[in-house]
N, C-alpha and C positions, 0 to 999 in steps of 0.2 A: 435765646432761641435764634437761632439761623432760618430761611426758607428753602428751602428743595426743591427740588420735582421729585415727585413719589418715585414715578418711574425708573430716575435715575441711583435713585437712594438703595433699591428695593433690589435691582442687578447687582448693583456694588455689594448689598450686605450676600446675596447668595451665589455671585461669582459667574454672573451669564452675561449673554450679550443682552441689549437692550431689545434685540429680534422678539427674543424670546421672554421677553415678560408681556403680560394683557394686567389690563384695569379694569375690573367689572363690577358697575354699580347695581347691585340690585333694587327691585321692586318693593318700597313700604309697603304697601297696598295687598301683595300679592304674600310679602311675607307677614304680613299682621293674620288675615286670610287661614295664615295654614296653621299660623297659633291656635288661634280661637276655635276652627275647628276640629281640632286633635288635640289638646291638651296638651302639644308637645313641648318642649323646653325650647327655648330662642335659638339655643346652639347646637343643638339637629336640626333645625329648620334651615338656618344657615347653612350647613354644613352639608345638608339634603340636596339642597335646591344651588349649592355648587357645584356637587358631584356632578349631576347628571346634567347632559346637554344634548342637544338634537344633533345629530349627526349631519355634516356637512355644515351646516349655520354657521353665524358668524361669533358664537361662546364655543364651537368646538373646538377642545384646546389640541387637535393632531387632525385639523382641518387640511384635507389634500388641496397640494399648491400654497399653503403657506405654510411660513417657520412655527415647529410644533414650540407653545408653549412650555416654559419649563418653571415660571413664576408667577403667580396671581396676588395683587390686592383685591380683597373684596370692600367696596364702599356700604356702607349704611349708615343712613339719616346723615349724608354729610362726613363721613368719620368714615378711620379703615379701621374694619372692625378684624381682621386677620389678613396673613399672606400667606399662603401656602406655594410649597415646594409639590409639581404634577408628576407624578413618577412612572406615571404608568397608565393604561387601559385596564381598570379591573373586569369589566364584564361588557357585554354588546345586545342588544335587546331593542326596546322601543321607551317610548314617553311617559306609557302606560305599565311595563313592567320593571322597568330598574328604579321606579319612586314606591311610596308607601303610599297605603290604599288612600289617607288623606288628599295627596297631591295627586294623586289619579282621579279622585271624584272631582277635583275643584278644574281640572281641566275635561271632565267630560261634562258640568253643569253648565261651563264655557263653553264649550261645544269645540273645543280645540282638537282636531285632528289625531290621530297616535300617529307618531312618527318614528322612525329607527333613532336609534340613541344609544349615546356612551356612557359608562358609568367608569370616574375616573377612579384612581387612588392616587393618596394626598396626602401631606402630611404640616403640619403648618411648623413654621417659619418665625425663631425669633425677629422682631422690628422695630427700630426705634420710632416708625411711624404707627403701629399700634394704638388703636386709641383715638389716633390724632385727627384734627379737623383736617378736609380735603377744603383747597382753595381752588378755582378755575373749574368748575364741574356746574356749574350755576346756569340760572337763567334756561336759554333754549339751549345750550349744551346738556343742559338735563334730560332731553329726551334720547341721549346716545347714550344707550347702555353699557357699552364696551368702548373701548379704545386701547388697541396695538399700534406697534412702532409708526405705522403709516396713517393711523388715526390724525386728525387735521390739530388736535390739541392735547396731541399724548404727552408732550414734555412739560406741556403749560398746569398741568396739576398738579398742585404742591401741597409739603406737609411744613407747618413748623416744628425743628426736631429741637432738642437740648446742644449747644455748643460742648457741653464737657464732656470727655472721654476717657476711659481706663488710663491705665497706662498699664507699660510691659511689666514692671514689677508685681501692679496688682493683678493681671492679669495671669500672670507665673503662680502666683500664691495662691488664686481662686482654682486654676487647675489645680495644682498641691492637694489643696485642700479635699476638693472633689477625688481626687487619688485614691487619696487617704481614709474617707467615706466608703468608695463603693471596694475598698481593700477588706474592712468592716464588716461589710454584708456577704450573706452567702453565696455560692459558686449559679446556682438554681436563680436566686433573687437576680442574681448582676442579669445574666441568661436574659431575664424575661424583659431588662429592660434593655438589653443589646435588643433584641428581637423587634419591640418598636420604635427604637432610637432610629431619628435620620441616619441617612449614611452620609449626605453633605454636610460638612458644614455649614455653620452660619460664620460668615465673614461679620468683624466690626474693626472701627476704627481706633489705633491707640494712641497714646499722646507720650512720646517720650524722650529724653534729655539724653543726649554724649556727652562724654567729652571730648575737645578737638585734640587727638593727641600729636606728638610730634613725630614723625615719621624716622627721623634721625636718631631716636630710642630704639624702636622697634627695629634697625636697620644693624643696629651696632648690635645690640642684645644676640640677634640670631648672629649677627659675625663672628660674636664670642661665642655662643655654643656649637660653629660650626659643623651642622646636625645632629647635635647631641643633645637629647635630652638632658637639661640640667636637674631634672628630679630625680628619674632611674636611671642615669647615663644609657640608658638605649639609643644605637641611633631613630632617625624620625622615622615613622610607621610606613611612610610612603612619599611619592614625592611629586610636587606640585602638577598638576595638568598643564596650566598655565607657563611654566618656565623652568621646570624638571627640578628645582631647587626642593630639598628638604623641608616637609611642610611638619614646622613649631609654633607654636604659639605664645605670643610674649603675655606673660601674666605680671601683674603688679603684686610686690610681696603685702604690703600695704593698700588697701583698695586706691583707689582717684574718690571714692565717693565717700571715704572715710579720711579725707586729708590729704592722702600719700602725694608724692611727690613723683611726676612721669618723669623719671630719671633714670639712667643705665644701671645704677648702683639699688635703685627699688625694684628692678623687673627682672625674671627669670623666663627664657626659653625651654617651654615646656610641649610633651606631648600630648595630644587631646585627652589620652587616660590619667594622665596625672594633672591635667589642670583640672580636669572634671574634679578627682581626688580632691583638689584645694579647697573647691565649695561646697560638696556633699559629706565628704568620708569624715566618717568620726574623729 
C-alpha cells in the first residue's frame, strides 16, 4: 500500500485540475437521522443529501466567485464512501423542495430556515480510494466539513491505496473483451446503457515494460524500404508532420517479446494498415 492525498489521486483518476475537486465529509448524526426516519436505504440517503446544497454556501459546487467543482469525495465514518463526476445543475428550487418529505421534515423540526438550493446531477466515479480509510480529517479538523483547493489541509488527507497496477496488455484484453460483450447484446440493451454511461472517462494508472530498442534498425529498415511499403508495396499513406519524411512503421517479423531478435534482417517497414494486418487479420 502506498499513501496519497485523496485529493490528488481523485484529479489524476478523472483528469481535472486540482481547482476543481471538494472533499465533503458528511454528518453521522444527521445521516443515521434520515435512515431511521424513512426507512430509506443508506445509498439514497447518501446520495440525497449530496445532490442538494444551499445556494451560495460553502457545499455549493457552481458557487459564484469560485472554480465550479467538477469532482467530489464524499467522507463517511472516516472512509470515502463514493466520488462522483458534477455534471450539471439539474433543477433550482429551495431546501425544502429539491429534498424528499423525510429531509424536509428533519430540517423544519430543526427549525432550519428554507433556503434557495441546487440540485445537482451526478454520476459516480470509479476510485481506487473507494472504501478506503481517510487519514488527516481528525481531531478538530473534523468540525470542517468541506475542503477545496484553498482549504488550509486539502492536500493533507490521504488514502492508502494498493501499489499494483494493470498493465497495457491486460488492460487491451479487458477492453477486448468488454467489446466482445456489448457486440452480444442487443442494439436497444447497448442504447440504454450508452444513455447512463459517463461521458468521461475514468483515468488509471498502468504498469508497463518496452523494450529499448536500437534506433540504428529502425533507421536502416525505413532506408531500405525507402517509402514503400514492404507488405503491399504501396508507397506510405502520408508523410510525417514533423520532417515531411514518409511515415512506416518498422515491425518485427518475430515479436521482441517472443525472442526475436531487433535486427535489420527481423523487421519490416510497414504501413499502419498492414501492420495492423499483422496482429488482428486472420
Amino acid at each position: 500500500m502506498v499513501t496519497e492525498s485523496l485529493a490528488q489521486r481523485i484529479a489524476w483518476e478523472a483528469g481535472v485540475a486540482l481547482d476543481r475537486v471538494m472533499l465533503l465529509r458528511h454528518s453521522n448524526a444527521r445521516l443515521s437521522e434520515l435512515k431511521k426516519r424513512g426507512g430509506l436505504t443508506e445509498e439514497y440517503v447518501i446520495e440525497e443529501y449530496t445532490r442538494v446544497q444551499p445556494t451560495g454556501s460553502k457545499y455549493d459546487y457552481a458557487r459564484a466567485g469560485a472554480p465550479p467543482i467538477k469532482v467530489l469525495a464524499v467522507i463517511v465514518e472516516d472512509r470515502v464512501r463514493a466520488v462522483y463526476r458534477i455534471i450539471g445543475i439539474e433543477a433550482e428550487g429551495t431546501t425544502y423542495s429539491l429534498v424528499s418529505s423525510v429531509h424536509k421534515q428533519i430540517d423544519i423540526d430543526r427549525k432550519r430556515p428554507e433556503k434557495p438550493a441546487k440540485k445537482f446531477c451526478m454520476t459516480r466515479l470509479e476510485s481506487v480510494s473507494v472504501d478506503r480509510a481517510v487519514q488527516g480529517w481528525d481531531g478538530s479538523r473534523a468540525r470542517t466539513p468541506v475542503q477545496r483547493s484553498s482549504g488550509g489541509f486539502f492536500l493533507k488527507i490521504t488514502v492508502a491505496v494498493p501499489e499494483t497496477r494493470q498493465t497495457e496488455p491486460e488492460l487491451r484484453a479487458q477492453l477486448e473483451r468488454g467489446v466482445q460483450e456489448s457486440l452480444r447484446i442487443s442494439a436497444s440493451e447497448r442504447k440504454k446503457r450508452l444513455d447512463v454511461a459517463p461521458r468521461h472517462p475514468t483515468r488509471i494508472e498502468a504498469r508497463t515494460w518496452v523494450f529499448a530498442r536500437n534506433p540504428d534498425v529502425i533507421a536502416s529498415v525505413l532506408c531500405r524500404a525507402s517509402g514503400v511499403c514492404e507488405g503491399c508495396r504501396m508507397p506510405a499513406p502520408f508523410k510525417r508532420k514533423s520532417d515531411g519524411t514518409p511515415y512506416l512503421e518498422v515491425h518485427h517479423r518475430i515479436r521482441l517479446s517472443d525472442g526475436g531478435e531487433d535486427s535489420v534482417e527481423n523487421a519490416l517497414a510497414l504501413c499502419p494498415n498492414c501492420h495492423r494486418a499483422t496482429h488482428y487479420a486472420q
